[in-house]
Structures are given as structure tokens and as C-alpha cells.
KENU-730262 format. One record per residue: x, y negated, z negated of N, C-alpha, C in turn; residue number from 1. Coordinates in Angstrom, 2 decimals, padded with zeros to 5 digits. Example, Ala and Ser with C-alpha at 12.3 -4.5 7.8 and 13.67 -1.06 7.14 Angstrom:
KENU-730262
nc1: 013.19	nc2: 005.69	nc3: -007.80	cac1: 012.30	cac2: 004.50	cac3: -007.80	cc1: 013.20	cc2: 003.30	cc3: -007.80	nukol: 1
nc1: 012.85	nc2: 002.25	nc3: -007.08	cac1: 013.67	cac2: 001.06	cac3: -007.14	cc1: 012.90	cc2: -000.03	cc3: -007.87	nukol: 2
This chain:
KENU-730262
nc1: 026.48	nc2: 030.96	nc3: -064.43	cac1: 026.56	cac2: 030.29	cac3: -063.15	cc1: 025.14	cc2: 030.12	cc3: -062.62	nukol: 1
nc1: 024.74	nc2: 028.97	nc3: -062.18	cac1: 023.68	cac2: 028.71	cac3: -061.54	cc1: 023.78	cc2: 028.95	cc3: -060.18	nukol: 2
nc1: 022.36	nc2: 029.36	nc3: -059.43	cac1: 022.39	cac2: 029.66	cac3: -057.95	cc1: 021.53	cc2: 028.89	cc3: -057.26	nukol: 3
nc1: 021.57	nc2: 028.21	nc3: -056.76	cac1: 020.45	cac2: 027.27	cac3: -056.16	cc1: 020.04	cc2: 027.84	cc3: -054.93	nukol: 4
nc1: 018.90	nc2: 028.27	nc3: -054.20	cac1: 018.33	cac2: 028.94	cac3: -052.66	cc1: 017.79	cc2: 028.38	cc3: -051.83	nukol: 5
nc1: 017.89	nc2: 027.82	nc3: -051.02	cac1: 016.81	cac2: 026.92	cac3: -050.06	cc1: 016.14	cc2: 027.63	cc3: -049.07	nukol: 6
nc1: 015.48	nc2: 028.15	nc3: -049.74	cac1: 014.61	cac2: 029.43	cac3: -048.63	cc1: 013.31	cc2: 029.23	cc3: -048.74	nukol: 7
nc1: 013.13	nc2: 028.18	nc3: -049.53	cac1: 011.74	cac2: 027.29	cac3: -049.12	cc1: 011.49	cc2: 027.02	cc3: -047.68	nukol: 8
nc1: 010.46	nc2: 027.24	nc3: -046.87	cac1: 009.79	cac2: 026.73	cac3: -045.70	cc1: 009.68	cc2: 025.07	cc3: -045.74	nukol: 9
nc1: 010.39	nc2: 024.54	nc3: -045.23	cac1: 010.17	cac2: 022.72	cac3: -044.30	cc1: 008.85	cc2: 022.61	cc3: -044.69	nukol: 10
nc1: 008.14	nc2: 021.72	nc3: -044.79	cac1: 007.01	cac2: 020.43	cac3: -044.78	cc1: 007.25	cc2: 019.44	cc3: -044.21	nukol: 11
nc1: 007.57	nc2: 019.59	nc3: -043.00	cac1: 008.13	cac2: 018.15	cac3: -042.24	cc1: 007.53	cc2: 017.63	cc3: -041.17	nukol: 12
nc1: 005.66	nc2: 017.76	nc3: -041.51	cac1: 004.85	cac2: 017.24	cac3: -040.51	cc1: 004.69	cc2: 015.76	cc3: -040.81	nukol: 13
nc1: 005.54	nc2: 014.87	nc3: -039.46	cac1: 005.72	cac2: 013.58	cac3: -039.92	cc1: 005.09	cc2: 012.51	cc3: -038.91	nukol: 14
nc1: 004.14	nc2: 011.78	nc3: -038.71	cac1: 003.04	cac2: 011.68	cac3: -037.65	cc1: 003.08	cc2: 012.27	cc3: -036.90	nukol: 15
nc1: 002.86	nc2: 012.32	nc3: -035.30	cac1: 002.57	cac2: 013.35	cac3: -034.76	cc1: 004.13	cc2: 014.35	cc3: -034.41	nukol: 16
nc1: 004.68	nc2: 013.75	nc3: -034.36	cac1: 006.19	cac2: 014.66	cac3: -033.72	cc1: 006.84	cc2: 015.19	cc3: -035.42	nukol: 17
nc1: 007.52	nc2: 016.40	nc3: -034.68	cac1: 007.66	cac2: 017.20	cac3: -035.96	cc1: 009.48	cc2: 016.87	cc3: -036.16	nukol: 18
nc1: 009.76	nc2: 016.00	nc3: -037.26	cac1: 011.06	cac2: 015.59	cac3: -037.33	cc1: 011.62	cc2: 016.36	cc3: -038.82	nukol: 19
nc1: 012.76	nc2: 016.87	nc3: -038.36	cac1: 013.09	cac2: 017.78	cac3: -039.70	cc1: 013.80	cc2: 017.19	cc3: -040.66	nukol: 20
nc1: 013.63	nc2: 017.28	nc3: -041.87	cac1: 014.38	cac2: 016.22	cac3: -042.88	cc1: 015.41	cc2: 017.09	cc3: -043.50	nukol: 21
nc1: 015.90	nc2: 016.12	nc3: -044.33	cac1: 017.80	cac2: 016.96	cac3: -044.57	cc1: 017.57	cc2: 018.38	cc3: -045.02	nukol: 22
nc1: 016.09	nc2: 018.26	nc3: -046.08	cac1: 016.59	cac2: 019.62	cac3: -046.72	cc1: 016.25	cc2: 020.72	cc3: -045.57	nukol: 23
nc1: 015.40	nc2: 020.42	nc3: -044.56	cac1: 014.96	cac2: 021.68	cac3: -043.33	cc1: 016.57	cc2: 021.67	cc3: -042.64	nukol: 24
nc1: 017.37	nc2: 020.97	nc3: -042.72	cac1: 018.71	cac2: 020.99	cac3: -041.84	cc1: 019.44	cc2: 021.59	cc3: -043.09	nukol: 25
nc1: 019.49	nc2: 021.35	nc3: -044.76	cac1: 020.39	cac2: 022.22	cac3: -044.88	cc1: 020.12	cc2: 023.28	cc3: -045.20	nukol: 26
nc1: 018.30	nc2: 023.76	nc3: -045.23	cac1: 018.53	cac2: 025.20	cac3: -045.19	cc1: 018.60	cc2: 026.23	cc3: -043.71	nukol: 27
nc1: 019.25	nc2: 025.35	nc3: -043.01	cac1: 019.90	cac2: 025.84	cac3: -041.44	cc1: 020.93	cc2: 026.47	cc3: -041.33	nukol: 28
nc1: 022.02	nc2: 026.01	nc3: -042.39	cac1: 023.31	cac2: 025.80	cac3: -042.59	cc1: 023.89	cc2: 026.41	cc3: -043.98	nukol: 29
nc1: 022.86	nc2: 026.25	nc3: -045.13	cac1: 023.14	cac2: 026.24	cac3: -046.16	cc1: 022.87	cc2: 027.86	cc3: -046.73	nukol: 30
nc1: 023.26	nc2: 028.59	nc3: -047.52	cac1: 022.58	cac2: 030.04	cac3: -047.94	cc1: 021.98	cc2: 030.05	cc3: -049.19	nukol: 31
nc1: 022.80	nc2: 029.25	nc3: -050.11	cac1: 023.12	cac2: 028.99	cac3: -051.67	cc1: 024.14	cc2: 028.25	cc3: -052.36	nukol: 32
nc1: 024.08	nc2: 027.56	nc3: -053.47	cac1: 025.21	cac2: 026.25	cac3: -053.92	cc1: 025.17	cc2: 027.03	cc3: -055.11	nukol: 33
nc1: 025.95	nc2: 027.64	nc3: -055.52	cac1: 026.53	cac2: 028.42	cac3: -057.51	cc1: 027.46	cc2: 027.24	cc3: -057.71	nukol: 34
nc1: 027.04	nc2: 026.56	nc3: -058.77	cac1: 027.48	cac2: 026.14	cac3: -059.56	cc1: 027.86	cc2: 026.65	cc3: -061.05	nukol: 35
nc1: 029.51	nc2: 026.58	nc3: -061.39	cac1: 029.55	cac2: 027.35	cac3: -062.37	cc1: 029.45	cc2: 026.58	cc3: -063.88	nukol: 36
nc1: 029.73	nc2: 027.03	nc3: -065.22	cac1: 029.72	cac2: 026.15	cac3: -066.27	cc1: 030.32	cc2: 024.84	cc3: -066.53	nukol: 37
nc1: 029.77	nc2: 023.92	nc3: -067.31	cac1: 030.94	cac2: 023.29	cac3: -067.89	cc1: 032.14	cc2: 023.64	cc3: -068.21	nukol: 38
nc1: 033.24	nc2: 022.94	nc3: -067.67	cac1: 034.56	cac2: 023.47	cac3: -068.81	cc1: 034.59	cc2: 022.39	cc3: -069.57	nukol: 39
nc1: 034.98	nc2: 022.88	nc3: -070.99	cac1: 034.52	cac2: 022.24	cac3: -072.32	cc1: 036.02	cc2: 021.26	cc3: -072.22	nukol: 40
nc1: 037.09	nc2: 021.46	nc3: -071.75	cac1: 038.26	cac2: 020.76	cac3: -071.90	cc1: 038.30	cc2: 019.14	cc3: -070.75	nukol: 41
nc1: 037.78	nc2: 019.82	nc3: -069.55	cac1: 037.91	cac2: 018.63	cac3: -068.08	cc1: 036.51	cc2: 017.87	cc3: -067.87	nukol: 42
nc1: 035.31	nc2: 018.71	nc3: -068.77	cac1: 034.00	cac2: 018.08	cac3: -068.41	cc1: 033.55	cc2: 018.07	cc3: -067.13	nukol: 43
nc1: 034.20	nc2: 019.33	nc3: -066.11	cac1: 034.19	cac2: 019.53	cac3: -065.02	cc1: 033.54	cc2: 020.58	cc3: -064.84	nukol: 44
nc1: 032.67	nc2: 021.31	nc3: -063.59	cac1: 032.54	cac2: 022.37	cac3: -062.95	cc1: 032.76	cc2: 022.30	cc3: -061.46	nukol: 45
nc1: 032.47	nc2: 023.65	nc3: -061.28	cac1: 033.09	cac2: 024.42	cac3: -060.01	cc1: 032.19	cc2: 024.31	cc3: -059.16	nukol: 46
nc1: 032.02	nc2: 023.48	nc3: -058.09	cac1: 030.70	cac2: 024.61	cac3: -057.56	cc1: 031.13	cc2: 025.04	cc3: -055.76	nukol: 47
nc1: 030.51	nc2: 026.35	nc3: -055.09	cac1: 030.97	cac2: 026.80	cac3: -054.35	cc1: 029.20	cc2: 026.43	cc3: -053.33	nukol: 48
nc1: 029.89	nc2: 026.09	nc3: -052.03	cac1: 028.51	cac2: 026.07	cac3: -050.82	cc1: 028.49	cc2: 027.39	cc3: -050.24	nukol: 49
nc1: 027.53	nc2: 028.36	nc3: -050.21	cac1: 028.04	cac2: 029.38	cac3: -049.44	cc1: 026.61	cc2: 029.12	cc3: -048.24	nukol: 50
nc1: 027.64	nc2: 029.36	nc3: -046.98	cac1: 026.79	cac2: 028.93	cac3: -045.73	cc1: 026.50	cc2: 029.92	cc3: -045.03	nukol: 51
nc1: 025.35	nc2: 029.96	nc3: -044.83	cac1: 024.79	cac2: 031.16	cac3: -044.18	cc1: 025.48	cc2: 032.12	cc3: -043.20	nukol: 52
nc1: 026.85	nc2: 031.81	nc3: -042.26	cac1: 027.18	cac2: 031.98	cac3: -040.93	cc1: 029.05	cc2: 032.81	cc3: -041.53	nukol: 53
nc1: 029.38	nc2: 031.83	nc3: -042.12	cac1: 030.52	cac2: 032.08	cac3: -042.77	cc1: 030.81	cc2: 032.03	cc3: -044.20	nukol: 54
nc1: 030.07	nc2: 032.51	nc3: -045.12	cac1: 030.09	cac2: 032.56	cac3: -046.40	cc1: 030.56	cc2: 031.14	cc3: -046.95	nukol: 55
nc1: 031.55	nc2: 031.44	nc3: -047.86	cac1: 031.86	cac2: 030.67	cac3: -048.95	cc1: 033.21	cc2: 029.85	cc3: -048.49	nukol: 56
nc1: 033.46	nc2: 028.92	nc3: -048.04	cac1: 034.50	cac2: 028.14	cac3: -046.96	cc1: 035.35	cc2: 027.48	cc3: -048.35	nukol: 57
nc1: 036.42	nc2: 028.27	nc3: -048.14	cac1: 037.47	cac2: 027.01	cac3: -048.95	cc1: 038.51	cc2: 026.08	cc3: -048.56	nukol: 58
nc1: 037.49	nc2: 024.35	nc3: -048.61	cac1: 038.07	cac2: 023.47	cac3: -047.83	cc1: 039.40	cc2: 023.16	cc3: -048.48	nukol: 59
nc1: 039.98	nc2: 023.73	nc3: -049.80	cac1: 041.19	cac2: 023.22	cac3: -050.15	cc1: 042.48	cc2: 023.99	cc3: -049.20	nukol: 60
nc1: 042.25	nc2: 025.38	nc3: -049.33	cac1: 042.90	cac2: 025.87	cac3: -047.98	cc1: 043.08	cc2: 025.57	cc3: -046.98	nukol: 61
nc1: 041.71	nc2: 025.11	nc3: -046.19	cac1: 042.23	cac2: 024.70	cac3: -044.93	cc1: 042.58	cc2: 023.47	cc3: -044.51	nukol: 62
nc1: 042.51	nc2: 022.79	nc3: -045.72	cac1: 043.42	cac2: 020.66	cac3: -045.62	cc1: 044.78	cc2: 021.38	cc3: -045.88	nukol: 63
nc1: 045.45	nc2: 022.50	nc3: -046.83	cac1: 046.71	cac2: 022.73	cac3: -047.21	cc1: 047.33	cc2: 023.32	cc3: -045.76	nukol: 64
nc1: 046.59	nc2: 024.13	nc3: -044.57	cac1: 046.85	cac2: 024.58	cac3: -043.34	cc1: 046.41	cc2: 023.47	cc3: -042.50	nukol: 65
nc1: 046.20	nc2: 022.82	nc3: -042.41	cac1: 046.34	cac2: 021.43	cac3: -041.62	cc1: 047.54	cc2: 020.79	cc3: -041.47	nukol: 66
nc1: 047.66	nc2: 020.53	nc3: -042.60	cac1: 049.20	cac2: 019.63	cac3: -043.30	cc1: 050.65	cc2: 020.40	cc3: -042.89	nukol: 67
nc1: 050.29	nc2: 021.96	nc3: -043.24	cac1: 051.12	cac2: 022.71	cac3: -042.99	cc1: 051.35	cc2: 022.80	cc3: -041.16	nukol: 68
nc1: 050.09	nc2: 023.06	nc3: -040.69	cac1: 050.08	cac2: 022.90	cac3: -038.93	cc1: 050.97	cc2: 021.91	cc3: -038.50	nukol: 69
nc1: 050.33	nc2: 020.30	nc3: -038.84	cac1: 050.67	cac2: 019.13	cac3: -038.66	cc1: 052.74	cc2: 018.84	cc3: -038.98	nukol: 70
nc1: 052.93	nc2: 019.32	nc3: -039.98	cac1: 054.52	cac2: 019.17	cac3: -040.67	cc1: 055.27	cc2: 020.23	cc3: -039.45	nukol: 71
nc1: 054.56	nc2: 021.87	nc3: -039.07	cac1: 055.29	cac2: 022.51	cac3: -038.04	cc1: 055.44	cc2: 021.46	cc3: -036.13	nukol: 72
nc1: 054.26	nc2: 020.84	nc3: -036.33	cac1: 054.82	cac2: 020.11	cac3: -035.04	cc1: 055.16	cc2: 019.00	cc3: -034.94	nukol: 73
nc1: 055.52	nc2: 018.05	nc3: -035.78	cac1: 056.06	cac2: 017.17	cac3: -036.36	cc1: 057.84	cc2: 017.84	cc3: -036.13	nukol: 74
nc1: 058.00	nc2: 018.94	nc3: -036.74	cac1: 059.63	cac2: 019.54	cac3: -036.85	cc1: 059.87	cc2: 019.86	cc3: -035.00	nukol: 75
nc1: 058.70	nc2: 020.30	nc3: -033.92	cac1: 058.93	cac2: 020.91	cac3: -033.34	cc1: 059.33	cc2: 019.70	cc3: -032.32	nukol: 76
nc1: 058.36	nc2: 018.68	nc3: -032.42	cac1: 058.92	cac2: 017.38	cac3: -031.71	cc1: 059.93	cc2: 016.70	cc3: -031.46	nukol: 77
């Protein structure tokens, strides 16, 4: 698994006003991106964002608790 770190310091002296560019915003937000192997069958990998504040967020969970939210008040209506 690869780990990628953005704990590099910004360089974002941009004429005189100091404007921060994406990568100074995502290492705001961002902690580390692991990306895991190829799978030899799908030609696919995994990779996980883990964000500094709340770790490792799994957005498939919380679209499946959305849907699920959304279908309970839908019945309740």
C-alpha cells in the first residue's frame, strides 16, 4: 500500500497578496491518501482519504444512511 503525506510547507507567494493554492488547502484538510495494490482480476485499487479531523470517512456508508434516512420519511409522510 502506498501512503502519500502532504506535510510539505505551501510556496504560495503569489504577487504581493499571499493566495493559497489547492495543494496548501488540501494539506488543511487532508492527513494522507493509501492507496492500495492493483487487483490483478478488476484492474482496480482501493484508495482511502484519511482527513486530518475525522480520520478515514466512508462515503459508501453514509449515501447507504441517506437513502435509508430519506425511504424512513418518505414511509412516515
Amino acid at each position: 500500500m502506498s501512503i502519500f503525506a502532504l506535510n510539505n510547507p505551501p510556496n504560495t507567494l503569489r504577487s504581493k497578496k499571499r493566495i493559497p493554492s489547492v495543494a496548501a488547502v488540501l494539506r488543511a484538510f487532508i492527513d494522507r491518501i493509501e492507496i492500495s495494490h492493483v487487483d490483478k482480476k478488476s484492474r482496480t485499487r482501493e484508495i482511502a482519504i484519511v482527513y486530518n479531523f475525522i480520520g478515514a470517512f466512508d462515503f459508501t456508508r453514509a449515501i447507504e444512511n441517506a437513502r435509508n434516512t430519506r425511504k424512513k420519511e418518505q414511509r412516515a409522510a
